[in-house]
FINU-235666 format. One record per residue: x, y, z negated of N, C-alpha, C, O, CB in turn; residue in one letter. Coordinates in steps of 0.05 Angstrom, whole numbers, padded with zeros to 5 digits, always signed. Each point is the difference from the previous one (the first is absolute). Glycine has a CB too. Layout:
BEGIN
XYZXYZXYZXYZXYZa...
***
This chain:
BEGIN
+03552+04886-01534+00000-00010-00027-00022+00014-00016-00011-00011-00020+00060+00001+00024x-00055+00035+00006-00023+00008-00020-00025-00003+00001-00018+00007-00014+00042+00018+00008x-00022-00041+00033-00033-00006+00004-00006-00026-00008-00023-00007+00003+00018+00035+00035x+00029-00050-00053-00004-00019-00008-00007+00003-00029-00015-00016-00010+00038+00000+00046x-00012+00035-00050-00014+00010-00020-00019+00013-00008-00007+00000-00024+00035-00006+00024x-00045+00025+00023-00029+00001-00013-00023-00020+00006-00003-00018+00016+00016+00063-00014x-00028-00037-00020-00032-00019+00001-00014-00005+00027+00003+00018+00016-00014+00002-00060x-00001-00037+00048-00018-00001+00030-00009+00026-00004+00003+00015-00020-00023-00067+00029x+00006+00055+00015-00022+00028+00005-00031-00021-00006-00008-00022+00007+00042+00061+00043x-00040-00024-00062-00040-00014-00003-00012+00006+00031+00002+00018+00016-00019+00001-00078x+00005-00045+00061-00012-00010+00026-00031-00001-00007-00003-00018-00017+00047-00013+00035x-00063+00041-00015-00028-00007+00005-00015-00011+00012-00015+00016+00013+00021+00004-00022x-00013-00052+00012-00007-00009+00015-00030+00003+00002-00006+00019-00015+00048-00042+00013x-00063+00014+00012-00029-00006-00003-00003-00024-00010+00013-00021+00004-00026+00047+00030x-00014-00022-00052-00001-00030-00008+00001-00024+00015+00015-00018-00007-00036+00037-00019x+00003-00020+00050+00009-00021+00016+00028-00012+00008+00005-00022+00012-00042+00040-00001x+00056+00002-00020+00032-00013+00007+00009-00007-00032+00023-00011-00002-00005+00046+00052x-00027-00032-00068+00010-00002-00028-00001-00024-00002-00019-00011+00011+00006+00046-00031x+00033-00052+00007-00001-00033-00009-00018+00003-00024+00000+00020-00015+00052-00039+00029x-00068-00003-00017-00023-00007-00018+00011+00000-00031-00010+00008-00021-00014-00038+00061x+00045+00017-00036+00010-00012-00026+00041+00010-00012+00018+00002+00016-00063-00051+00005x+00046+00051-00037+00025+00005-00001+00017-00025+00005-00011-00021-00006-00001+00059-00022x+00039-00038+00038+00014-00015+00002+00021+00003-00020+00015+00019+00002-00031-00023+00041x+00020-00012-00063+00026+00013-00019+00030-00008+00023+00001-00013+00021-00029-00001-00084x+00052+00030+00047+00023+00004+00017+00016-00028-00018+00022-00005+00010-00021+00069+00007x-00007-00078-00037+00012-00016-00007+00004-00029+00022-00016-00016+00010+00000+00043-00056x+00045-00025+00049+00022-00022+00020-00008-00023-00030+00007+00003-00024+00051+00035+00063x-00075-00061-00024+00005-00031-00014+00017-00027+00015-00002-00013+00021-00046+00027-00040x+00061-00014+00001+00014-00031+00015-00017-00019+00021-00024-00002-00004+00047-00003-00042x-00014-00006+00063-00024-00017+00016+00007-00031-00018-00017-00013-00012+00015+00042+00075x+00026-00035-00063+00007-00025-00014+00025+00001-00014+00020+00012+00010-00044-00035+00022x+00025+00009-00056+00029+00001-00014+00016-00022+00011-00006-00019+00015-00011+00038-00059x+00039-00013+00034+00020-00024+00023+00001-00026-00018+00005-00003-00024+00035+00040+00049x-00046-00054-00007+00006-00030-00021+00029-00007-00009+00021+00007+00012-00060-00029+00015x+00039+00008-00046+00024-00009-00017+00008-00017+00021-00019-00007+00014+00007+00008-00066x+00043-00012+00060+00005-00020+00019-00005-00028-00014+00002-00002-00025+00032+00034+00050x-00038-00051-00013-00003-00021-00013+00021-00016+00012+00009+00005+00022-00057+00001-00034x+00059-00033-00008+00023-00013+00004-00005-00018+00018-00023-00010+00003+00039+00020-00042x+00008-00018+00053-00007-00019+00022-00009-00025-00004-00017-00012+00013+00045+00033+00006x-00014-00029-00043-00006-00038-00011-00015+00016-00032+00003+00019-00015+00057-00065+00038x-00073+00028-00018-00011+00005-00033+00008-00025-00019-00006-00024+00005-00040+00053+00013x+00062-00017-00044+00016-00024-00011-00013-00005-00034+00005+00015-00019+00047-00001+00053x-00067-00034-00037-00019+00005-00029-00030-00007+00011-00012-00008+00020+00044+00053-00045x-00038-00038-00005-00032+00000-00004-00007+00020+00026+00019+00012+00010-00024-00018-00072x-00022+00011+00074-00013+00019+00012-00003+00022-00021-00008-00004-00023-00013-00028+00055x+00029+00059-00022-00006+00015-00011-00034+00014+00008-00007-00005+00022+00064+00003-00029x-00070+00014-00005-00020+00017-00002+00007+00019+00023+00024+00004+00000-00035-00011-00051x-00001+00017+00068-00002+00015+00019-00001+00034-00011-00015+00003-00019-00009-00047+00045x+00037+00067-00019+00001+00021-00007-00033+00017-00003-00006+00018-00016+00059-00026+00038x-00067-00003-00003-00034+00011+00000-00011-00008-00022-00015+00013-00014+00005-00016+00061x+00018-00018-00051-00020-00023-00027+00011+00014-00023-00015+00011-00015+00012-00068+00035x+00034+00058-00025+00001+00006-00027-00004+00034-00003+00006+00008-00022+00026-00054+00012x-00039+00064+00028-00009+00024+00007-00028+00003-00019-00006+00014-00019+00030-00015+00071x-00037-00018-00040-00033-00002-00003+00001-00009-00031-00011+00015-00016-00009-00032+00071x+00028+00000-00062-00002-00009-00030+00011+00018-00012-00013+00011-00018+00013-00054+00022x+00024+00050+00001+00001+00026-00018-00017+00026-00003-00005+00009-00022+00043-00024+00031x-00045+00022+00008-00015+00021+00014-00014+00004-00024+00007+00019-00014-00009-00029+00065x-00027-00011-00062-00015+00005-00022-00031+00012+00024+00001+00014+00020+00049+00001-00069x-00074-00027+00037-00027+00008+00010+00001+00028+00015-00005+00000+00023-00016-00026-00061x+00028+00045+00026-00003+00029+00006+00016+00001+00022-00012+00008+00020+00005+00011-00064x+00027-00023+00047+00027+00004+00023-00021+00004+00029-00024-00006+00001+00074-00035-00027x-00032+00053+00049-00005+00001+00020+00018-00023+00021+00014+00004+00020-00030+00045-00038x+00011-00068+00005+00021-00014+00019-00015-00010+00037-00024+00000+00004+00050-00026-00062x-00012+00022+00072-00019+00005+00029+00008-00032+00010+00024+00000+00004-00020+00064+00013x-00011-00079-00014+00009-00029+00011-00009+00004+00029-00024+00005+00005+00018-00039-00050x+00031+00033+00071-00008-00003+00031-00002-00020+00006+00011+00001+00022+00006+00028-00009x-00025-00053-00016+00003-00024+00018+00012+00002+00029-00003+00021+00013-00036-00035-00038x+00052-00007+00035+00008-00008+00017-00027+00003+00015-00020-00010-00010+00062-00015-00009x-00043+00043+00049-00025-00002+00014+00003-00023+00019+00020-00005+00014-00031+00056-00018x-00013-00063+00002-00008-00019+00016+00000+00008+00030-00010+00021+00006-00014-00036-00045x+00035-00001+00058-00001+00006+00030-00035+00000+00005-00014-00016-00012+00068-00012+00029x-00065+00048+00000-00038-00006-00005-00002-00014+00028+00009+00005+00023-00035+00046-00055x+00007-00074+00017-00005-00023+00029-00019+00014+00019-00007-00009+00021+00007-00039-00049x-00007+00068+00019-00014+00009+00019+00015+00013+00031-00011+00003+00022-00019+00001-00068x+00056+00003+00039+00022+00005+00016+00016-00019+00013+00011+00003+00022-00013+00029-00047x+00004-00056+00009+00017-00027+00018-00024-00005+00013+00003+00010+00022+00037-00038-00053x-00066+00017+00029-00018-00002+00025-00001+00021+00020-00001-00003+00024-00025-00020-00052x+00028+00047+00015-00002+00008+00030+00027+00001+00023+00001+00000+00025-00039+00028-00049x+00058-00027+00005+00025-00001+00019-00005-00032+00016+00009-00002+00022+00031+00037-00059x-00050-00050+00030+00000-00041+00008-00024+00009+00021+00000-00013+00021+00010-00029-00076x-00033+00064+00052-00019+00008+00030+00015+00011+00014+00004-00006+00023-00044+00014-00038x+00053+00016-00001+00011+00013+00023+00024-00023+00030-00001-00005+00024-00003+00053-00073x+00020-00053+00026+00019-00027+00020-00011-00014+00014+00001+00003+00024+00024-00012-00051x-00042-00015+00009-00024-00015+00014-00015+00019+00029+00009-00012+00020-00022-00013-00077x+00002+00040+00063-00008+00018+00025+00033+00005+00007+00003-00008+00023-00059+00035-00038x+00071-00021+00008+00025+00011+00017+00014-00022+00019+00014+00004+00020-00005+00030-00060x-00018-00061+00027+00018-00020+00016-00036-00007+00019+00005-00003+00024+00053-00023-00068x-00070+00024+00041-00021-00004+00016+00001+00018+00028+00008-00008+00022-00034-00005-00068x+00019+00034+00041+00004+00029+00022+00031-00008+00021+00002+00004+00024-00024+00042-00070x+00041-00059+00028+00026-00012+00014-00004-00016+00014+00010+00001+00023+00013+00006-00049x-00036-00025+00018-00013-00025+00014-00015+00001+00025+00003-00014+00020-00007+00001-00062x-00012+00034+00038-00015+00005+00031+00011+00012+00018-00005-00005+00024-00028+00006-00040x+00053+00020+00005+00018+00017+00022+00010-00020+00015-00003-00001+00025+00020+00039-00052x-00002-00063+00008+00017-00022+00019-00016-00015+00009+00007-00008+00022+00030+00005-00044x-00056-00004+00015-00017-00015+00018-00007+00014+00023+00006-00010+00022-00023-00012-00056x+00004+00049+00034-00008+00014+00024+00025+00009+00021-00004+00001+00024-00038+00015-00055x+00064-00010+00018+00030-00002+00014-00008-00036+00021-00005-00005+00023+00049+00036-00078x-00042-00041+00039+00009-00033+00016-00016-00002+00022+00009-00008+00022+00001-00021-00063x-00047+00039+00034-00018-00013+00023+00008+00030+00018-00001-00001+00024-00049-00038-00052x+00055+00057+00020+00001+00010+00029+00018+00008+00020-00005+00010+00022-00023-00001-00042x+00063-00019+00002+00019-00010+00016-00012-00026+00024+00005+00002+00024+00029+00014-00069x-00050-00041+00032-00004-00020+00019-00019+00014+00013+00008-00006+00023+00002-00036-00046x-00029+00056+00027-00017+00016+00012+00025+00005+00021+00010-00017+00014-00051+00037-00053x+00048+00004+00039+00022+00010+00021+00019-00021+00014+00011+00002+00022-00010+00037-00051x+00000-00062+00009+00023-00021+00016-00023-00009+00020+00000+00006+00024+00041-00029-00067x-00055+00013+00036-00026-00014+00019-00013+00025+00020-00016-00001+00019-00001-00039-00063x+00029+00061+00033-00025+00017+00037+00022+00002+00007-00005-00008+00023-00040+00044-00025x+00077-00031+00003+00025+00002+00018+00013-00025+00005+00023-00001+00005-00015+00043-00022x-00025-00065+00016+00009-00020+00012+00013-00031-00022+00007-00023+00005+00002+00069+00036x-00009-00034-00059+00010-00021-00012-00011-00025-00014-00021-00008+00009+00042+00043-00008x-00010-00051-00022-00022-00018-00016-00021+00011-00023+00001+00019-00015+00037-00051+00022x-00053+00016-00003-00023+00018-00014+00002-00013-00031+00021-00009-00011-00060+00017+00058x+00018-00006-00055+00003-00005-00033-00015-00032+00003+00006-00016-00018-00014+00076-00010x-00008-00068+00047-00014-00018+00003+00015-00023+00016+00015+00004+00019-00053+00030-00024x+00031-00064-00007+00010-00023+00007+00001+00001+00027-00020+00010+00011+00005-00033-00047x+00037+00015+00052-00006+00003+00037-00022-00024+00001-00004-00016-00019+00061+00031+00045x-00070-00015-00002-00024-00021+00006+00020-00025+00026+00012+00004+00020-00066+00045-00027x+00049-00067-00003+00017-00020+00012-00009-00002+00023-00024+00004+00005+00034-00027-00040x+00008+00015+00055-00012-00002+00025-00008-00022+00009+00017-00017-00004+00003+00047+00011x-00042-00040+00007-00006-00026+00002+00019-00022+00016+00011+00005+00022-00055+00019-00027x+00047-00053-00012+00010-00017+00012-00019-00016+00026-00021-00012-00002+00049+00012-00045x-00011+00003+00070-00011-00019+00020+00012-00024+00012+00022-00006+00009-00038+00043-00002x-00002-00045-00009+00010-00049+00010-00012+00005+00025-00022+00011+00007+00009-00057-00055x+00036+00034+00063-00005-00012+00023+00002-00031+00008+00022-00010+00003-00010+00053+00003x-00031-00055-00003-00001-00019+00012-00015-00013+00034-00017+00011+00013+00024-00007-00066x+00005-00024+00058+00001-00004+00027-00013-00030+00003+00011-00021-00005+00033+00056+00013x-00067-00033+00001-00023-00023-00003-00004-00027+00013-00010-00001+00023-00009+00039-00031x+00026-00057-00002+00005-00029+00010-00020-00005+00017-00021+00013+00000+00042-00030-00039x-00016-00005+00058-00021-00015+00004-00025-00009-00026+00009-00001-00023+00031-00014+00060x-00067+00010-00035-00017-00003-00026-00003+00013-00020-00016-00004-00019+00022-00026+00029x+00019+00056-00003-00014+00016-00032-00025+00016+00004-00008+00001+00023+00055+00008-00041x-00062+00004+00000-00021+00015+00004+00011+00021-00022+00022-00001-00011-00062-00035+00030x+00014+00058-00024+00008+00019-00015+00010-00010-00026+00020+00006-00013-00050+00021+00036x+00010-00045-00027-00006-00016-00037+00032-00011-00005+00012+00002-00022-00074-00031+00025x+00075+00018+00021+00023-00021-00008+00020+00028-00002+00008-00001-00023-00019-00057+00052x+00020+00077-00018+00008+00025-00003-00008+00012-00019+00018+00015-00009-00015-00014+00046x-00023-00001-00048-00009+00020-00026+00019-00019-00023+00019+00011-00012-00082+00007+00025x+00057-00054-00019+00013-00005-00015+00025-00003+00006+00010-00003-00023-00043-00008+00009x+00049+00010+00028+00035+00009-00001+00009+00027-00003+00024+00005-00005-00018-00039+00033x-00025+00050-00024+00008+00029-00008+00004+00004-00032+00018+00011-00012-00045+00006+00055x+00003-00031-00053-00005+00013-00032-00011-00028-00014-00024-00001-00008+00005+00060+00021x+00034-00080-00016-00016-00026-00013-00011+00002-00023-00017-00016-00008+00043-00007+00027x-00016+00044-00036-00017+00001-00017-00030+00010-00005-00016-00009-00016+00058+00007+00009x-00044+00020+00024-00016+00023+00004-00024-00011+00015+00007-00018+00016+00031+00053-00015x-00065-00030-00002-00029-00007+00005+00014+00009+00046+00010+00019+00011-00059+00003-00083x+00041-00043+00078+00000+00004+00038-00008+00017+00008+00009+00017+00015-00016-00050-00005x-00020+00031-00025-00026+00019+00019+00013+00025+00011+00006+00004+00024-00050-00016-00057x+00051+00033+00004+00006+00019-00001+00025+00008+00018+00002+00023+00009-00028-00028-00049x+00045-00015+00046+00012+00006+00023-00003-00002+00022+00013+00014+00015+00003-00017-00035x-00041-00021+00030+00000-00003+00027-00019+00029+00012-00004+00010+00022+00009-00072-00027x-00016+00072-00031-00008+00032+00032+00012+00012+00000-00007+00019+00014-00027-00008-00011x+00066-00009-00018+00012+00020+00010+00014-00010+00019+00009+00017+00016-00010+00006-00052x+00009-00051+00041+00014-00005+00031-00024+00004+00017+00004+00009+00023+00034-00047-00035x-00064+00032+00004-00022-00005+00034+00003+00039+00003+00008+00010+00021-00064-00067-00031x+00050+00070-00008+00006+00028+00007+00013+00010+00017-00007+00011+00021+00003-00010-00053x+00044-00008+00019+00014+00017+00018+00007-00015+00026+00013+00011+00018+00004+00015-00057x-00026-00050+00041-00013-00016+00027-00011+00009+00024+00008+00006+00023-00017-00028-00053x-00016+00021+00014-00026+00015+00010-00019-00029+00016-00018+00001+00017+00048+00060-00005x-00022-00078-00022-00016-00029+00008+00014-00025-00024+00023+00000-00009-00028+00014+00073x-00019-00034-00068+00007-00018-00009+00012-00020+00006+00005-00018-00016-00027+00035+00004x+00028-00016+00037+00013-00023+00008+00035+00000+00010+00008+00017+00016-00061-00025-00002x+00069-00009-00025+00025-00002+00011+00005-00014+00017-00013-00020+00005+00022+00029-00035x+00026+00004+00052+00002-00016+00019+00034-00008-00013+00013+00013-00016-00052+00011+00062x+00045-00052-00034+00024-00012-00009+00021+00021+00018-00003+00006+00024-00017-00064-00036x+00045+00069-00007+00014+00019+00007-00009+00030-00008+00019+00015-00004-00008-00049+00038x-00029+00041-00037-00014+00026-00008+00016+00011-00034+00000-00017-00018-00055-00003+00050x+00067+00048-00039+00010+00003-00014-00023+00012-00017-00017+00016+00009+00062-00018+00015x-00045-00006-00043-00020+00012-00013+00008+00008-00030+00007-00017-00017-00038-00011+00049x+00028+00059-00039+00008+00018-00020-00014+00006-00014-00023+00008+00006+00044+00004+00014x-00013-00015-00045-00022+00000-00030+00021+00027-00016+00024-00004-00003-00046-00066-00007x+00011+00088+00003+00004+00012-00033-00001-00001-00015-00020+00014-00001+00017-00004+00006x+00008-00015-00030-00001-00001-00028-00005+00025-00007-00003+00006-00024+00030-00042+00018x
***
């Protein structure tokens, strides 16, 4: 108890540790408490407690008006970049997830990411008396130009000429 009653001991600091400026010890309010306001307002509008502050106040007064601070757009844009890149960066993870799951499905055997390649249809036909390639090209494909089929029958042939009975196989 008696060392709460004497004075500090004097401390000497060097100037380099000395504060520049005095700080006074005076405790200021940070904000006074607002009046509650009523839930329904019943009447004329009344005047706001700041306004009739200020008019009373008179030129000289110190009255301090805070506005309501504005949110700064310079902060909703960047949070809308920041997001905007956050769902992007998401985007490629899942994309690069997807192609290189099908990667792995396709080297261990499975379906790939790519359309399967159809396998070719083959006609067989079995050659009358009097047909030739030409009469075979058009019952294979009537719509379709001859020429172009009779080299692929004289091809897998390997001669132009047919014998009656001879099976002769075309691809599409």
């Amino acid at each position: 108890m008696v060392a709460a009653l004497q004075s500090p001991p004097d401390v000497h600091l060097p100037d380099h540790l000395r504060p520049r400026r005095q700080v006074s010890a005076r405790v200021v309010p940070l904000a006074q408490p607002r009046p509650a306001r009523p839930a329904v307002a019943v009447g004329p509008a009344a005047p706001s407690a700041r306004r009739v502050a200020r008019a009373h106040a008179g030129p000289t007064s110190q009255a301090v008006h805070h506005p309501r601070r504005q949110p700064d757009p310079r902060a909703t844009r960047s949070q809308r970049a920041v997001y905007r890149r956050r769902r992007i960066v998401a985007a490629a993870l899942g994309l690069g997830v997807v192609l290189t799951a099908a990667r792995a499905g396709a080297a261990l055997g499975g379906s790939t990411t790519t359309a399967p390649e159809r396998s070719p249809r083959v006609e067989r036909v079995v050659a009358q008396p009097g047909d030739t390639l030409w009469t075979i090209a058009q019952r294979l494909d009537p719509g379709a130009d001859p020429r172009a089929v009779v080299d692929q029958l004289a091809s897998s042939l390997g001669s132009t000429t047919v014998e009656p009975g001879e099976v002769v196989t075309w691809e599409r």
